[in-house]
N, C-alpha and C positions, 0 to 999 in steps of 0.2 A: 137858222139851223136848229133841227131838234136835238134837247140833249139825248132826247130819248132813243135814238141813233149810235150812239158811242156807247162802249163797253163800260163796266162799273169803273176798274181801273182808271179808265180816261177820264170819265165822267169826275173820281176824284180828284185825279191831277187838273182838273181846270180850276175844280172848285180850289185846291190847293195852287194854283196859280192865283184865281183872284186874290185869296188871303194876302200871299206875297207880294204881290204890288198894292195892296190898301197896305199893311206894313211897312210897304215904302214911301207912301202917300203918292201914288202913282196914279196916272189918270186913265191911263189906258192898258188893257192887260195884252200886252206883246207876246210871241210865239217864244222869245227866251224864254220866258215868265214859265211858261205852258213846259217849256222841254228842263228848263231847274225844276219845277215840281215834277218832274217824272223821273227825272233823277234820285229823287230824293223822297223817295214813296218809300214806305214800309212793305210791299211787297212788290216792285217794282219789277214789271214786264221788259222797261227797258234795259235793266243794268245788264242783264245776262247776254242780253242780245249785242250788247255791245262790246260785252268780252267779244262774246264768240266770231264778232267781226273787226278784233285786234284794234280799238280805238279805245283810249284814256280817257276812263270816265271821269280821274281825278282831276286831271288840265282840261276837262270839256265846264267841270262843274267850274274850275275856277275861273275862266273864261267869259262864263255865262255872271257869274258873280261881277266880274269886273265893267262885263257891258251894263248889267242890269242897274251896279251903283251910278252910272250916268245920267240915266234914265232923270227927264226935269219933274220934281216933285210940284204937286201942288196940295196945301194944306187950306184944311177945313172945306175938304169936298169927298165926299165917299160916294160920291158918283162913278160909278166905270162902269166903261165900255172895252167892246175887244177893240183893239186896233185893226184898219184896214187890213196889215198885214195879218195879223191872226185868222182875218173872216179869209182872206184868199186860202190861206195855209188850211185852214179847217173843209172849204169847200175842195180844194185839192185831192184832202182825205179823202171825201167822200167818194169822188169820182174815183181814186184809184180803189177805195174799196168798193165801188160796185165793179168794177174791173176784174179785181179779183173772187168776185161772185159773193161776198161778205153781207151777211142781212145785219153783222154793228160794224161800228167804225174803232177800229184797236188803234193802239198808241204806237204800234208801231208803222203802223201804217199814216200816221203824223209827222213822223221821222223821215219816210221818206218823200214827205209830201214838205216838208222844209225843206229838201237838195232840191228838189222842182223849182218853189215859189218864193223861197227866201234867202236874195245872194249873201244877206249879210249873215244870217247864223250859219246858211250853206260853207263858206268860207272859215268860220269857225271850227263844222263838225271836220271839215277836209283837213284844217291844220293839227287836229288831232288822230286822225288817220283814217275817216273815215268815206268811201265810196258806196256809190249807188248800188252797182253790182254787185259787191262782196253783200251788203244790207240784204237784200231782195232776195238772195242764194241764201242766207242767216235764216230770216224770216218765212219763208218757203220750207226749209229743213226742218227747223222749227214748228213748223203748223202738220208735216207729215202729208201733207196734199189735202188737207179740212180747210174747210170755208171755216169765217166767223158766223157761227148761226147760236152764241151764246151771250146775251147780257155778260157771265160772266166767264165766256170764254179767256182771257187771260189770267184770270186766278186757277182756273179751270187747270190750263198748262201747265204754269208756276207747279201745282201741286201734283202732277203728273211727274215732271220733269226732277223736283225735290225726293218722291216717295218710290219712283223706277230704277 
């Protein structure tokens, strides 16, 4: 997968995922990894979208916390790779953002390509309140009926959405 493909946002939150699992001495960077660093962005695309589709980002993040300190560490190797699950979860993105007619791949659109391809955080976002439908209706409103045809289409909104 190119990163060159994903939106800046995204593009930081992986980079901010790997941090997070070398920090853990992790070997493989998992889609939790990927959806805690989007949580926890400094200008983050996902949190809003997550109000606005009545899910607890406070119990999603701690959640995410609690699966990720399980995660088996391995020290003295700063080797990583994505995980299986990440690579399905990322090429998931992709296909639904060509679906949605998207020339990048936004982070929200990760989101909902984790209820697709990943039972185990999919069960996590659901015990926080979160569904597909209400997501996809969020995300749609949200976009106003625009494709992604911005590198930095998500900050792009962010700043729409703060200064309107």
């Amino acid at each position: 997968m190119q990163i060159e493909k994903f939106t800046a946002l995204f593009q930081q939150a992986l980079s901010d995922a790997r941090s997070l699992a070398l920090g853990f001495d992790h070997q493989m960077i998992e889609p939790k990894h990927v959806l805690k660093a989007m949580l926890t962005q400094q200008n983050s695309s996902i949190l809003p979208l997550l109000q606005q589709a009545k899910i607890n980002a406070n119990i999603l993040k701690q959640k995410l916390d609690e699966r990720i300190a399980t995660f088996p560490e391995v020290t003295g190797n700063n080797d990583l790779h994505l995980s299986q699950d990440l690579q399905r979860v990322l090429n998931s993105s992709d296909k639904l953002s060509q679906k949605k007619g998207d020339s990048f791949i936004a982070a929200e659109i990760f989101l909902l390509a984790v209820l697709e391809e990943n039972k185990q955080l999919a069960k996590i976002l659901i015990s926080c309140g979160a569904n597909k439908q209400i997501i996809n209706a969020v995300i749609d409103k949200a976009r106003g009926g625009e494709n992604i045809q911005d590198i930095n289409a998500d900050e792009n909104r962010q700043a729409l959405a703060k200064y309107c």
